[in-house]
Backbone as numpy.savetxt, mean C-alpha at the origin, in Angstrom:
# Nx Ny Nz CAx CAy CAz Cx Cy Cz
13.61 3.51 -9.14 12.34 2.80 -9.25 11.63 3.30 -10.50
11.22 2.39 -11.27 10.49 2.68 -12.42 9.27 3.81 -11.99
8.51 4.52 -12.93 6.97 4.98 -13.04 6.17 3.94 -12.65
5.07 4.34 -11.75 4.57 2.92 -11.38 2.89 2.75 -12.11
3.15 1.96 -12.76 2.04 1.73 -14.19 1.44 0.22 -13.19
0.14 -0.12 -13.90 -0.49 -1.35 -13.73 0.57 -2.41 -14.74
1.18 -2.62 -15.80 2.54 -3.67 -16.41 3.41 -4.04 -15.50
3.74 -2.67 -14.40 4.97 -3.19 -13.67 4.75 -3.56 -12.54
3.21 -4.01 -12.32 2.62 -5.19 -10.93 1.95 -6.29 -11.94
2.25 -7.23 -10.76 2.53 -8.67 -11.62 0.94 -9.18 -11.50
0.76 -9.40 -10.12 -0.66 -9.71 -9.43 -1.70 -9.49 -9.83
-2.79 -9.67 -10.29 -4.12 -9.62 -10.36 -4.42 -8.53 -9.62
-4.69 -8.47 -8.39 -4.79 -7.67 -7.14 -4.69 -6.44 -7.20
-2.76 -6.25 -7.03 -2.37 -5.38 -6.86 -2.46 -4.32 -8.64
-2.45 -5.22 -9.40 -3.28 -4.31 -10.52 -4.68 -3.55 -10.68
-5.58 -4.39 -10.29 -6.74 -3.61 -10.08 -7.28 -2.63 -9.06
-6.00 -3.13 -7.98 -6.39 -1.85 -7.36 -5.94 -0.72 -7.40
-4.72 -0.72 -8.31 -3.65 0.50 -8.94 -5.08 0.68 -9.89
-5.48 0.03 -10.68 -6.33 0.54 -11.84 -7.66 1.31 -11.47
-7.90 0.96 -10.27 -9.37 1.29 -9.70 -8.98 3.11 -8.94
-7.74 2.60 -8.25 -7.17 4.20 -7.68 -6.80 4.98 -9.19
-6.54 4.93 -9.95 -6.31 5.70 -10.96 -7.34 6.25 -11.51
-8.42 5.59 -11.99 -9.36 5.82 -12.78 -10.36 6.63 -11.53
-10.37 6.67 -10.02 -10.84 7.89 -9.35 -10.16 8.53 -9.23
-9.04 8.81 -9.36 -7.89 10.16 -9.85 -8.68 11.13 -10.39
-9.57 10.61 -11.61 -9.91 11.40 -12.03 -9.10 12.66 -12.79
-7.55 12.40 -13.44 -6.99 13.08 -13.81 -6.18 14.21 -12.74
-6.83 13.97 -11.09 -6.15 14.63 -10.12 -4.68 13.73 -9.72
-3.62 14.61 -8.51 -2.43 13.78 -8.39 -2.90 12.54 -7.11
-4.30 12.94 -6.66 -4.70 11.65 -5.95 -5.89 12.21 -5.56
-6.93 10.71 -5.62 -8.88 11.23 -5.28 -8.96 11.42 -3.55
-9.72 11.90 -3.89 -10.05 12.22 -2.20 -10.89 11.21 -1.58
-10.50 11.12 -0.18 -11.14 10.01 0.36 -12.89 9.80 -0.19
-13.22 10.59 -0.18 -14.77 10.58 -0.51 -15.27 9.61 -1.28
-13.91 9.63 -2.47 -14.19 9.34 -4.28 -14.17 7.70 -4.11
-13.44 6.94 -2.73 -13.04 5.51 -2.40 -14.47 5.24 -2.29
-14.71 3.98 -2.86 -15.99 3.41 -2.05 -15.62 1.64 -2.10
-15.59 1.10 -1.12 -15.23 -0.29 -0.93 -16.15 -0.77 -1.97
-17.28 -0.67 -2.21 -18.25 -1.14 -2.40 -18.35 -1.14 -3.91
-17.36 -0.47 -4.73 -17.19 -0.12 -6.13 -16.26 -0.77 -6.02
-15.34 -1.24 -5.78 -14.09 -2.72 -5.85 -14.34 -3.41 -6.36
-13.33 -3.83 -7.11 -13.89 -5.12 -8.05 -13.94 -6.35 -7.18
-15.25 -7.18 -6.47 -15.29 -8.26 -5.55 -14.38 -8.96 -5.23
-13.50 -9.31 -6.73 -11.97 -10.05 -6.26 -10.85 -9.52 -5.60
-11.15 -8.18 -5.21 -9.84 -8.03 -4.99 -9.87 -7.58 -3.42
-11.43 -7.56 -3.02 -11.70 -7.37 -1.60 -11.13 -8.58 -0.37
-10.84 -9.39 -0.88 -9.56 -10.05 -0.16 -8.53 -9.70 0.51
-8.12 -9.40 -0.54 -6.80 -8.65 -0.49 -5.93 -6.95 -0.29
-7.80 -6.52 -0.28 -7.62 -5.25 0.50 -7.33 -4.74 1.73
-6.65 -3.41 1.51 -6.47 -2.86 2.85 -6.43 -1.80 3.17
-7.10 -0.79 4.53 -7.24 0.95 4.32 -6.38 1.04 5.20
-5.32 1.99 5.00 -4.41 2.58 6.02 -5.05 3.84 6.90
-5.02 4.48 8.27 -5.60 5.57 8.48 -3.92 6.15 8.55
-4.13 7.80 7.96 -2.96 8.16 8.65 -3.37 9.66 9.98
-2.63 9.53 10.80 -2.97 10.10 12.06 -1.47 10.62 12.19
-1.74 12.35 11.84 -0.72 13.28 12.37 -0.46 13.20 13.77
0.59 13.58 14.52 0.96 13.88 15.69 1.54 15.17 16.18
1.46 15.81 14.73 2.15 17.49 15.59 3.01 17.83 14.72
3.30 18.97 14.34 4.32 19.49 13.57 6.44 18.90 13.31
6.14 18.86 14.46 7.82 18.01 15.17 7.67 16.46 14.96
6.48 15.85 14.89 6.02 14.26 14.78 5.96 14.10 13.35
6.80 12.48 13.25 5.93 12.10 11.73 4.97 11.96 12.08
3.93 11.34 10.83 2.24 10.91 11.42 2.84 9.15 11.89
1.93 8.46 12.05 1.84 7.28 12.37 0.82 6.55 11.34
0.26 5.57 11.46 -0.16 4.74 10.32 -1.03 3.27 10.75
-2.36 3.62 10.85 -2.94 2.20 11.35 -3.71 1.89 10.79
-3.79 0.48 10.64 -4.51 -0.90 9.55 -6.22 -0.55 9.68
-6.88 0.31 9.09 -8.16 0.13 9.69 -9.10 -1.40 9.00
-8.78 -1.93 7.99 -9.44 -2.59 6.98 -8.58 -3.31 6.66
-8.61 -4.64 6.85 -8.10 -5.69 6.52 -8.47 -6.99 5.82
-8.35 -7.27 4.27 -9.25 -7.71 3.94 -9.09 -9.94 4.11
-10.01 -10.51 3.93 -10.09 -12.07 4.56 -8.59 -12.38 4.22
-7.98 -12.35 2.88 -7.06 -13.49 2.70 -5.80 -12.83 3.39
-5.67 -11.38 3.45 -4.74 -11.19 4.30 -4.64 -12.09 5.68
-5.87 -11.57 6.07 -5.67 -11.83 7.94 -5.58 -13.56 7.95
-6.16 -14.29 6.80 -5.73 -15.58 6.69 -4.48 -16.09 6.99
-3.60 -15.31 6.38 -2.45 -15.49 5.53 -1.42 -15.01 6.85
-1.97 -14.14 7.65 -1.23 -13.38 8.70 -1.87 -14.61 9.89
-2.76 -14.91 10.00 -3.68 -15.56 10.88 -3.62 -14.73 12.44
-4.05 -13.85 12.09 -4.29 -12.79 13.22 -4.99 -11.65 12.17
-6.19 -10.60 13.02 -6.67 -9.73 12.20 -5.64 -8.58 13.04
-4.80 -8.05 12.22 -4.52 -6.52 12.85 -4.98 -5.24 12.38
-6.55 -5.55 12.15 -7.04 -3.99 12.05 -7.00 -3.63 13.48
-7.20 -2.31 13.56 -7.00 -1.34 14.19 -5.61 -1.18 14.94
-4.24 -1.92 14.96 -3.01 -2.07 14.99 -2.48 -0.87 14.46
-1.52 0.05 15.03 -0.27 0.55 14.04 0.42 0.17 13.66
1.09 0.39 12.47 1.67 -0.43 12.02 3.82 -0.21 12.36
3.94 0.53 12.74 5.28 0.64 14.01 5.14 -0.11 15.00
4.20 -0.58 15.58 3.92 -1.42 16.29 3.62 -3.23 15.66
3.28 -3.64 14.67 3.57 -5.04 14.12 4.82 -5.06 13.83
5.73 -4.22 13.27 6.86 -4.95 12.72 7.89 -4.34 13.63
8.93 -4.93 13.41 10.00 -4.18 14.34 11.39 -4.44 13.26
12.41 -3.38 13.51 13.52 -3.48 13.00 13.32 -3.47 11.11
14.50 -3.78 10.33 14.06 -4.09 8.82 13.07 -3.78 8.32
12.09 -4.90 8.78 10.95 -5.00 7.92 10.20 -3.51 8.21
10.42 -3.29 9.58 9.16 -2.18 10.05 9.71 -0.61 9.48
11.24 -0.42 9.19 11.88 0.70 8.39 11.40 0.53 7.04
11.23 -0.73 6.29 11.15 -0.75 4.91 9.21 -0.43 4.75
8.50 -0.84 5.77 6.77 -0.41 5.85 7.26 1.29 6.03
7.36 2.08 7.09 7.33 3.19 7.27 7.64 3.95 6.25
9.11 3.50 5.73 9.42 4.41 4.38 8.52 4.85 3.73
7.87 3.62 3.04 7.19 3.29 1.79 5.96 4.11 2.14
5.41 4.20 3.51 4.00 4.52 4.00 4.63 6.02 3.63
5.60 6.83 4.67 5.81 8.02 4.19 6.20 8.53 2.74
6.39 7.84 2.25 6.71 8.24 0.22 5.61 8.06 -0.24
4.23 7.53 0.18 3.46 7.50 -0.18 2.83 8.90 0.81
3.05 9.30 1.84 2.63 10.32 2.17 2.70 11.62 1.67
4.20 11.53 1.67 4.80 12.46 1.10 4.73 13.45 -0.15
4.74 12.12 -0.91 4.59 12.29 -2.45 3.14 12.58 -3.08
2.02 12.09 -2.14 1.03 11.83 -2.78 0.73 10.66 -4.04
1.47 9.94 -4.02 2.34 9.04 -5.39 2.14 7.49 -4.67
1.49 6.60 -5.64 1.18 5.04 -5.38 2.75 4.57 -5.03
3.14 3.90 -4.35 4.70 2.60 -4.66 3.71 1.64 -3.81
4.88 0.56 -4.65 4.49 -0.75 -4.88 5.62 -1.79 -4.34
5.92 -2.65 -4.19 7.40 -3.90 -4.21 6.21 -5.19 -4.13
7.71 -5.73 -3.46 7.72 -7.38 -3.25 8.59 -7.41 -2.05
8.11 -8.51 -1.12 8.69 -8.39 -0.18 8.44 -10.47 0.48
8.52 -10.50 1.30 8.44 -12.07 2.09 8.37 -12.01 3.60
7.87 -12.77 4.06 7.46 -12.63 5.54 7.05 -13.91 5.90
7.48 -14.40 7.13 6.72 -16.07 7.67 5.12 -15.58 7.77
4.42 -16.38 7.67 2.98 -16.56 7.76 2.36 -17.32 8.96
1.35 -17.43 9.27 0.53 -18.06 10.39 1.21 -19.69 10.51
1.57 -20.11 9.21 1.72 -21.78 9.54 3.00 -22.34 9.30
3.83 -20.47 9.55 5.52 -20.96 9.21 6.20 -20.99 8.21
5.72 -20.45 7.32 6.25 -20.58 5.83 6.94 -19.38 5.52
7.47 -19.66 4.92 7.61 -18.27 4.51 7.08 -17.64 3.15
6.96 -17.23 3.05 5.78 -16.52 1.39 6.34 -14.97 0.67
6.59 -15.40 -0.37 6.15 -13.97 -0.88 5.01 -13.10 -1.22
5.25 -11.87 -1.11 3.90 -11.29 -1.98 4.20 -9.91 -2.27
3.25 -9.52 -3.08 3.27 -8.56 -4.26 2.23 -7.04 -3.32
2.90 -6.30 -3.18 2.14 -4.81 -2.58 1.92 -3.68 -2.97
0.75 -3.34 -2.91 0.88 -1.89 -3.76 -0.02 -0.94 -2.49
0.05 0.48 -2.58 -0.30 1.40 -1.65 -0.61 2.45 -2.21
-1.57 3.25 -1.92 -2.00 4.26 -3.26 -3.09 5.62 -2.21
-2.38 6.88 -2.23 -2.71 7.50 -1.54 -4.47 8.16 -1.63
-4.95 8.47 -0.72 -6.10 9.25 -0.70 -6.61 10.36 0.32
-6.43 11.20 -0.64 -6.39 13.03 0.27 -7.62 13.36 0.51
-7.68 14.40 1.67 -8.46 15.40 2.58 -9.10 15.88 1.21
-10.37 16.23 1.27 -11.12 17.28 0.53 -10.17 18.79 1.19
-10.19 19.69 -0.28 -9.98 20.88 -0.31 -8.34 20.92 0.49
-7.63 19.96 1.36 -6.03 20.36 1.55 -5.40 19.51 1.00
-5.71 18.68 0.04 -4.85 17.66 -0.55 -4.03 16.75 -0.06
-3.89 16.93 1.43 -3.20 16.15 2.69 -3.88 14.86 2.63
-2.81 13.80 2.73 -3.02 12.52 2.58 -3.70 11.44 4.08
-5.00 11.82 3.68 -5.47 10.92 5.10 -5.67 9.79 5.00
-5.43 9.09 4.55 -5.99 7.46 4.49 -5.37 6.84 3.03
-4.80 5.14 3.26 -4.26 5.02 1.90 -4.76 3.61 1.88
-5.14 3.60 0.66 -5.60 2.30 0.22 -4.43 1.22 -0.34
-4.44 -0.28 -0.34 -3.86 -0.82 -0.87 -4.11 -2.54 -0.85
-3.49 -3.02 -1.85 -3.75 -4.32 -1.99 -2.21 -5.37 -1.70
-2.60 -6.75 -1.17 -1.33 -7.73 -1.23 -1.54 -9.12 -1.45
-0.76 -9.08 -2.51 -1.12 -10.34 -3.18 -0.24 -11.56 -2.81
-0.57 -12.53 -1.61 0.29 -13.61 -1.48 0.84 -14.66 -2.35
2.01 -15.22 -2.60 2.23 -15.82 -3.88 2.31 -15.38 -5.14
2.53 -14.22 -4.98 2.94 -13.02 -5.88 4.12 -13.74 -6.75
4.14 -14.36 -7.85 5.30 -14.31 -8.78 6.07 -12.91 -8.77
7.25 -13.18 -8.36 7.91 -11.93 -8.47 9.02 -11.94 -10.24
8.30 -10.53 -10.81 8.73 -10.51 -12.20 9.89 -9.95 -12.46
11.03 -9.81 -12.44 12.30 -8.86 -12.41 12.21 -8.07 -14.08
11.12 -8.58 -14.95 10.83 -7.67 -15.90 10.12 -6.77 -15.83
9.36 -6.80 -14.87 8.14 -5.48 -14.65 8.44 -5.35 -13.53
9.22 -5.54 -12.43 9.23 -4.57 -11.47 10.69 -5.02 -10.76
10.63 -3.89 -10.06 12.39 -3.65 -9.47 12.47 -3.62 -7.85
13.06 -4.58 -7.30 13.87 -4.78 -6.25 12.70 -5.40 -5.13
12.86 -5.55 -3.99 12.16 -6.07 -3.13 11.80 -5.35 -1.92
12.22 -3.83 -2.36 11.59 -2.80 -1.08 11.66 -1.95 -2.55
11.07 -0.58 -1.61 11.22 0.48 -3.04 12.32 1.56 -2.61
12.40 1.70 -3.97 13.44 2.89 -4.05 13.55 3.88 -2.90
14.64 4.31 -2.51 14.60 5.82 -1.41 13.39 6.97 -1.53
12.40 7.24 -1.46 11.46 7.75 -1.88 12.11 8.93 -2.64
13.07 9.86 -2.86 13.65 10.53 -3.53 13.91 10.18 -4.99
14.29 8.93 -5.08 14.51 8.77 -5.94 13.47 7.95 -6.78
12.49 7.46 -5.92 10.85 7.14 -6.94 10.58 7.99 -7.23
10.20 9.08 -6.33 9.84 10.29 -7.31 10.38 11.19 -7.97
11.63 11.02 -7.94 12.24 11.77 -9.23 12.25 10.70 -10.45
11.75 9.74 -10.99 11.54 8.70 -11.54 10.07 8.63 -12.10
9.43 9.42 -11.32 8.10 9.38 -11.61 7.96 11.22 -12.19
């Protein structure tokens, strides 16, 4: 998987909200929840937003992962709101291994990934769209509690700026990054 830059997301969306998580980086490897403020979003892209909570379970447990914030054109597009949902619990099989990964490499790593992916929608269609996920840590343990991210339905998918339709083995994004 490439370095994941705002060039190698195609979307409107999912760029500004890579651009908006970066620039509260603040030069750190990720801002702390604090530094998020919905309310500093650029208006367009509050659509298409979304806050992940992540919720440890114990040393022997992965954490788990639920939708707290779901923004209009999603839940449109899904035609069901699944905030407050886990998200092991919406998907099952495939799709729900290729969410978890990505959620834990983003845990893991502390490190944004991004793809393209497709899914039927509320009225049967099937659609693509463009995703990005971008971590945000605990004050003072750097532990990743909550992750922000954007999805852009109708996502032109670019095979020049970005690679494959799940992401890389998280090993190998971040040795890439």
């Amino acid at each position: 998987m490439h370095r994941l830059t705002p060039e190698l997301l195609c979307a409107p969306s999912t760029r500004a909200l890579y651009a908006h998580w970066h620039q509260i980086c603040a030069g750190r490897r990720a801002p702390v929840s604090g530094d998020f403020d919905p309310l500093a979003v650029p208006p367009s892209l509050l659509p298409d937003l979304l806050i992940i909570e992540v919720v440890e379970s114990g040393a022997e447990m992965p954490p788990r992962y639920r939708l707290k914030l779901l923004g209009g054109q999603i839940r449109d597009q899904v035609g069901v709101n699944l905030a407050g949902m886990w998200i092991d619990e919406i998907y099952s099989g495939e799709r729900r291994d290729m969410w978890i990964e990505s959620l834990n490499c983003v845990y893991e790593t502390r490190r944004p990934v991004a793809g393209h992916s497709a899914s039927n929608l509320a009225n049967l269609q099937m659609a693509a769209f463009e995703w990005v996920l971008a971590p945000l840590s605990e004050s003072g343990t750097g532990r990743v509690e909550r992750m922000i991210g954007a999805v852009s339905f109708g996502a032109q998918y670019c095979p020049s700026r970005h690679r494959a339709t799940a992401p890389a083995p998280c090993a190998e994004a971040v040795a890439a990054q």
